[in-house]
N, C-alpha and C positions, 0 to 999 in steps of 0.2 A: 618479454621485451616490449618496452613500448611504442606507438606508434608513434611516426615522424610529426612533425611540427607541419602543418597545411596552412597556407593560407592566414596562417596566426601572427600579430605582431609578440612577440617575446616579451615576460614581464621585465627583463635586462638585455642591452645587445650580446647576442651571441660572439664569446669570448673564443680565439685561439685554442689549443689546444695544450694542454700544461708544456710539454716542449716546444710551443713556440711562442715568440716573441713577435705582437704583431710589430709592420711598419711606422703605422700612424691609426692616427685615429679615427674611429670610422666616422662620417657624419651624419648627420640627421637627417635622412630624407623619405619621401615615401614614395613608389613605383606606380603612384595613377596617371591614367592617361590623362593630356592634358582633353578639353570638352570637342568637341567632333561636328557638332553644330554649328551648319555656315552663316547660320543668321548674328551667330554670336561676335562684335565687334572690338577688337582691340583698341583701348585706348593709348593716348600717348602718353608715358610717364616717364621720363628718364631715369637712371637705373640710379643715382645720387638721390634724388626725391624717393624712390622706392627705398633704397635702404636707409633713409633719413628716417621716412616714416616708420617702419618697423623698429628701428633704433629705439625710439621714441615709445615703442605700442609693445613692448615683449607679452603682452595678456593676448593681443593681437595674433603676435607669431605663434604662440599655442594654439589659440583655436585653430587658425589654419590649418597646421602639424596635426592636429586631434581630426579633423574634417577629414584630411587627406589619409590619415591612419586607416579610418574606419571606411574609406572607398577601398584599399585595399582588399584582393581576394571576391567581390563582390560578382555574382555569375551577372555573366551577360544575357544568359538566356539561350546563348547557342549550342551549350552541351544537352540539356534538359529536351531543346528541338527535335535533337536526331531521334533516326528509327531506334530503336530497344538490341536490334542487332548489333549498332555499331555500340549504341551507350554500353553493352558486355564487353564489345572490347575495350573501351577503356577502362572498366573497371577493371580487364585481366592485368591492364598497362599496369593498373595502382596496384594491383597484388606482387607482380613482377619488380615494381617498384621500392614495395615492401621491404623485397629478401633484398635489396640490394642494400636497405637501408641497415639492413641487420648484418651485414655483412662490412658496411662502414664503422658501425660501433664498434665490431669485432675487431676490425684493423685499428681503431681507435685506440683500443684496451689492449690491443697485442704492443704499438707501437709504446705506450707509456710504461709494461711492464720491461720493452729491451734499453728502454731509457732508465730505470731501476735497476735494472742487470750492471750497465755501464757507468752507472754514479756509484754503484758500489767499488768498482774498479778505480774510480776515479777519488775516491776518500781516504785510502791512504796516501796519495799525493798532496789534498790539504792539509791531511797530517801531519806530514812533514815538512810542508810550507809553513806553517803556526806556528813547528818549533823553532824553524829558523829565522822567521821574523819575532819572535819574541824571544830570542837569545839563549834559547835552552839545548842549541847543537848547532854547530857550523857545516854549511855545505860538504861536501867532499869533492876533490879532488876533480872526478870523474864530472858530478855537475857544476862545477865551476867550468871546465872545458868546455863542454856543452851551449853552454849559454853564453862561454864569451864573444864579444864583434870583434871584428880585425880591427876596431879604431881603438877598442879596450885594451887588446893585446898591444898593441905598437903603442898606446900612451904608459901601461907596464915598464917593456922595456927602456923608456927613454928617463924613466925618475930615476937623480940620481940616489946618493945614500944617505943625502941632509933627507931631502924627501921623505924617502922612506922610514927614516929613522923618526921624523914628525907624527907621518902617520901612525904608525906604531904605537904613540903616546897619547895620540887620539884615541884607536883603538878602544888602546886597554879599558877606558872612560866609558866605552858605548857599547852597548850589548845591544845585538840582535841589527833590526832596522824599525829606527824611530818613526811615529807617525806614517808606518806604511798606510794602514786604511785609507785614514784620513783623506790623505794625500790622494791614494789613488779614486776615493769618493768624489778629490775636489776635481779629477781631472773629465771625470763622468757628468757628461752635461746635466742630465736631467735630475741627477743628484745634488749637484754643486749649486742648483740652483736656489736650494732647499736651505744650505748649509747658512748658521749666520754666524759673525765675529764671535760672539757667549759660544754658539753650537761647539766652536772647533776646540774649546778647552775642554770639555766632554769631549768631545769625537778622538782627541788625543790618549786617550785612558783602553781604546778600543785595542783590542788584542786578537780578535777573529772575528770572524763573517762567516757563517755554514748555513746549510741548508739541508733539509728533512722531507722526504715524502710521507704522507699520511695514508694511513690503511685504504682510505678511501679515496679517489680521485683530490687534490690538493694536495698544499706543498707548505712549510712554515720553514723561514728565513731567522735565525740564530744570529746575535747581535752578543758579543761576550766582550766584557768591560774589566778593565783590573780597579782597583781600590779608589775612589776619588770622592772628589768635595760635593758633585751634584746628585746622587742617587744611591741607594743602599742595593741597588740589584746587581748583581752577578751575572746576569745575562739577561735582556732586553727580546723577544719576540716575536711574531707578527704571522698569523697563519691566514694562509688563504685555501676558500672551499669552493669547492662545485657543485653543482645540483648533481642530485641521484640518475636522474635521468637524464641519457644522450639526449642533444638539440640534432634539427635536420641537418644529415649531413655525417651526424655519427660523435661531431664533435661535441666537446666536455660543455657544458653552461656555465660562465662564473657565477657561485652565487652569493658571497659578501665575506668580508675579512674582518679577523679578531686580533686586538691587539695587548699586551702584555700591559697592565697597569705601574706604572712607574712610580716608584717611591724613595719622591722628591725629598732631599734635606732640605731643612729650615730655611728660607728664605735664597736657596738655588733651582727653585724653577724655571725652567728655562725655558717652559711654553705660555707664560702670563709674563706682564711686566705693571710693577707697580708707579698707581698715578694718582697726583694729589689733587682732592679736588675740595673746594671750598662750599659749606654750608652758612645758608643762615638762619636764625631762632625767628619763627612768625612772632613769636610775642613779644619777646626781648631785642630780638634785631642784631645780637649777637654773633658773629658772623665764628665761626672753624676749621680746620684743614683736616679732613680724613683722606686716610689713604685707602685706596681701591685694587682691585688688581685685575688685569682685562687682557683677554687671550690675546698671543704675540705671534709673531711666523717665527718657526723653529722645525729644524728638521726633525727631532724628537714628536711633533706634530702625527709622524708619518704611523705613529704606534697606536694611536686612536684614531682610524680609518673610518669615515662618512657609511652609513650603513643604508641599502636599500627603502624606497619607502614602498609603505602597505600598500597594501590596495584600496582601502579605504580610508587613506591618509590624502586629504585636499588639501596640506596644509605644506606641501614638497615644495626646497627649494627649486627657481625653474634650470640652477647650474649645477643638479644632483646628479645627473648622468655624468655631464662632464666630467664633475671631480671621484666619480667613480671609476670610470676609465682610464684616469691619469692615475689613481690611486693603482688600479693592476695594472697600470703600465710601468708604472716603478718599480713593484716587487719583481716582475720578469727582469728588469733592468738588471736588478741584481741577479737574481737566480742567473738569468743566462749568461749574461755578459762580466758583470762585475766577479761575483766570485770563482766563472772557470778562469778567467783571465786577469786576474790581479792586476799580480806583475805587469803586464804588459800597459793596464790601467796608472797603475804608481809609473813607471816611467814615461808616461804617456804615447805610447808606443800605438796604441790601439786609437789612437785619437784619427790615427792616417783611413784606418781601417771607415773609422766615423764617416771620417766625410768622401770618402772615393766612394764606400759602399759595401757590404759587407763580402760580396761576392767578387770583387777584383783585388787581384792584388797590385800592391802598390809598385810591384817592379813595373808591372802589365803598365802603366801611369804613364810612365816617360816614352810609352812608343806612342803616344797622342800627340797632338799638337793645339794648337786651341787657333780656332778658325775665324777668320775677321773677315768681315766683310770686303769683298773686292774695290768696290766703290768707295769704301771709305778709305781704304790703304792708297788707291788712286789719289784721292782728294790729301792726303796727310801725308804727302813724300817729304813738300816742302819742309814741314815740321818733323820730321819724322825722328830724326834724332833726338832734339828735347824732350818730347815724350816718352820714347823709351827710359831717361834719363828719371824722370816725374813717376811714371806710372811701375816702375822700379819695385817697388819694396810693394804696393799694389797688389801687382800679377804674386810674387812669392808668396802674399796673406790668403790667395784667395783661389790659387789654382793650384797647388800644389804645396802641403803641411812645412813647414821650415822648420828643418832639425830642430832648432833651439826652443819652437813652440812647443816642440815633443816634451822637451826636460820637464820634472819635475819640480815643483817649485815648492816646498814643503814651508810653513810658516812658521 
């Protein structure tokens, strides 16, 4: 087992742990003290001119970021002082230390194998979700039950038998459920973000979304496609890896993702767009129109993932972190969220979940109330009614999910 992480900055920030999904993104910062020295003077800079000027100097905000890296971890001098007596005991601390560190990986590796245990458990449930969004068996009885709302069952009962007899004729037309993925990709923020108008006649061909643990620490995300105009692949890929080695703390290190090469038909690439650009002859003066073709935003994008730079690579762009961190922020998005929870995705049902939080539930919602300031309810009696009137449809956007936002809106 190897020894923990000291005092080291990480050559990538230290990733979650494959079962978890962080919250947000960590920032940039580094833990030195600010200088201790009374002689040292503050100048005055207001904080608009401060962040003008950095705006303006990102070569700037590196070096500082690199200065304050390399102050990290640096002795003060005050362990080295002490007597030799005390210096043993802290070395016993760091032994003691040690085993606990080794006892973190441990719990590490135990927690990811009962999460293997339980996705096993959990895959013939997408097995059977697959068949029945792509029409190759109908619910049963029992899970229809199960899952219906009392507004479902009371809107049942009230169709009359033109109704029913409509639907029926629809029906028989439609197998399975159209555009589920899609759909519930589009209701997934960080997904939908990705997604563009071209994306969604591809993303309409999608037939499953799975996922696979690797022998090794890592997990690869399974993208399966039926027959269509834009790519000859049968399923689509994207694996993500760990370092061999625990980070402090016992947790997994992420260390760079691979993605499936996609092989594009003729002129349906959907991650370039073609652009005509005019030539002319130095000798003749001839002028021409060639056409070019120059990477486009596409969520297909997502399958050739930004990879780590070397160590001895100066040539990094300086938003390579970033877009490495959103890049494993996605793939969690799905593994955890998007494919245990689909359905709840395609109806947008999980959107509540979104924004209250993952850890309340949405009944828990309505025993709050949302608190105004005393003095301003003072000052706004006179008005009081118009406003409520105004700020109406407001308060329903923004304090609590509106059914209707929940629906699904398939294209």
């Amino acid at each position: 087992m190897s020894e923990p992480i000291r005092n080291k900055k990480a050559d990538f920030p230290i990733a979650p742990t494959p079962q978890n999904t962080p919250a947000n993104n960590a920032p940039i910062s580094s833990h030195a003290q600010q200088p201790g020295v009374s002689s040292i003077k503050e100048e005055s800079l207001d904080h608009a001119t401060a962040a003008s000027l950095f705006a303006r100097n990102p070569g700037l905000v590196s070096m500082i970021q690199g200065k304050l890296g390399s102050l990290v971890g640096r002795s003060s001098g005050y362990i080295e002082s002490l007597p030799v007596s005390v210096r043993r005991r802290v070395a016993g601390l760091k032994g003691i230390q040690k085993e606990h560190a080794k006892l973190e990986a441990q719990f590490q590796e135990e927690v990811l194998e009962l999460e293997k245990k339980y996705f096993a458990k959990f895959t013939p449930l997408y097995e059977r979700r697959a068949t029945i969004v792509n029409g190759a068996t109908e619910p049963t009885d029992t899970e229809i039950e199960a899952g219906k709302g009392e507004e479902e069952e009371e809107d049942i009962e009230t169709k009359d038998e033109d109704d029913k007899k409509e639907e029926d004729e629809k029906e028989s037309s439609m197998a399975g459920i159209p555009e589920f993925w899609l759909s519930a990709m589009k209701n997934q923020i960080s997904l939908a973000e990705m997604i563009t108008d071209k994306d969604e006649e591809a993303l309409k061909h999608l037939v499953d979304i799975r996922m696979e643990y690797l022998d090794r620490p890592g997990f690869r995300l399974i993208f399966e496609f039926s027959e269509n105009e834009f790519f000859s692949n049968k399923t689509i890929s994207k694996t993500y890896f760990y370092k061999e080695e625990n980070g402090y703390g016992g947790d997994f290190i992420y260390d760079h993702a691979e993605g499936t090469k996609i092989d594009w038909k003729a002129e349906n690439d959907l991650t370039v767009r073609v652009e005509s650009k005019k030539q002319r002859n130095k000798n003749t003066k001839q002028t021409r129109v060639v056409k070019i073709t120059v990477p486009t935003e596409s969520f297909f994008n997502f399958f050739a993932p930004p990879q780590p730079p070397a160590d001895d690579d100066d040539t990094v762009a300086t938003d390579i972190e970033e877009r490495l961190e959103l890049d494993y922020q996605l793939g969690e998005d799905i593994k955890e969220k998007l494919i245990p929870r689909a359905i709840d995705w395609f109806t947008g049902e999980a959107l509540q979940f979104e924004e209250l939080g993952d850890d309340m539930d949405p009944e828990e919602f309505d025993e709050f109330d949302d608190e105004d300031d005393e003095d301003d309810d003072e000052d706004d009696d006179d008005r009081g009614s118009d406003r409520d009137v105004d700020d109406s449809d407001e308060e329903d956007g923004t304090s609590k999910p509106k059914k209707e936002a929940a629906e699904c809106k398939q294209s």
